[in-house]
N, C-alpha and C positions, 0 to 999 in steps of 0.2 A: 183131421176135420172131416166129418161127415157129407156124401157130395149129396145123396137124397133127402129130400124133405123131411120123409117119417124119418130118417134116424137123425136127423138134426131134434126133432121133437122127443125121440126117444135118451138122446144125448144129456137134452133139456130136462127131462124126467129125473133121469141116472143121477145126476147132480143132486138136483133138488133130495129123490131120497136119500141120497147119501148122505147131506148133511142133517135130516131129520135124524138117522140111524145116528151118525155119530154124536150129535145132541144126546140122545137116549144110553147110547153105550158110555161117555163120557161123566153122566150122573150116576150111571151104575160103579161105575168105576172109584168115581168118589166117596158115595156112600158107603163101599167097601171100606176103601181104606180107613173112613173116618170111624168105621167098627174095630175096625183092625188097632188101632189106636188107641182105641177106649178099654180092649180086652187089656192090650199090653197097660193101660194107665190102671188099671182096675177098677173102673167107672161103675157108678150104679147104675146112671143114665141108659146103658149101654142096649136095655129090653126094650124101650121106645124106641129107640134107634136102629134095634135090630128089624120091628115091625116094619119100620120104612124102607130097610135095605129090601125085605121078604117082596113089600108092595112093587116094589121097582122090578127089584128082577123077571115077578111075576109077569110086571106091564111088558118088558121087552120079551118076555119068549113071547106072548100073545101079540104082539106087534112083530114078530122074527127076527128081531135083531139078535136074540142069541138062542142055542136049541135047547131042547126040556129037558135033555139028559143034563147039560149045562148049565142048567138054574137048578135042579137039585145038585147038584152035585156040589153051588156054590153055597147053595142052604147047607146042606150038610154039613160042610165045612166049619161055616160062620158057628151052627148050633153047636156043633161039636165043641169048639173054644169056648164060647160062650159057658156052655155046664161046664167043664173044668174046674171054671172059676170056682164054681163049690164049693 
């Protein structure tokens, strides 16, 4: 437990973004999967859905919850599966 004021408040901060970041990382994480999903079912749906995983990951590197080499890296991935289906 923090014995100073400010890092009682900076304690309080800590928290708080944490649980915004994992909000963020936790839909990211879903929307994958539910891509991941739809590639193995062989879904048509699968390009609308992919545009929302793209929006997402975009919003968390612009937010820092995950870094830019790290959201391409997951684009690429997703796209690469994705044309396969071809």
């Amino acid at each position: 437990m923090p014995n100073k004021k400010s890092a009682v408040k900076e304690l309080k901060k800590a928290v708080k973004r944490n649980a915004a970041n994992k909000k963020v990382s936790d839909k990211l994480k879903n929307l994958v999967k539910i891509n991941l999903k739809q590639i193995k079912a062989n879904d048509k749906k699968i390009k609308e859905d992919y545009t929302k995983t793209i929006k997402a990951i975009d919003k968390a590197t612009k937010k820092g919850v995950i870094k830019k080499n790290t959201a391409s890296r997951k684009k690429s991935r997703l796209m690469k599966k994705i044309n396969a289906l071809k």
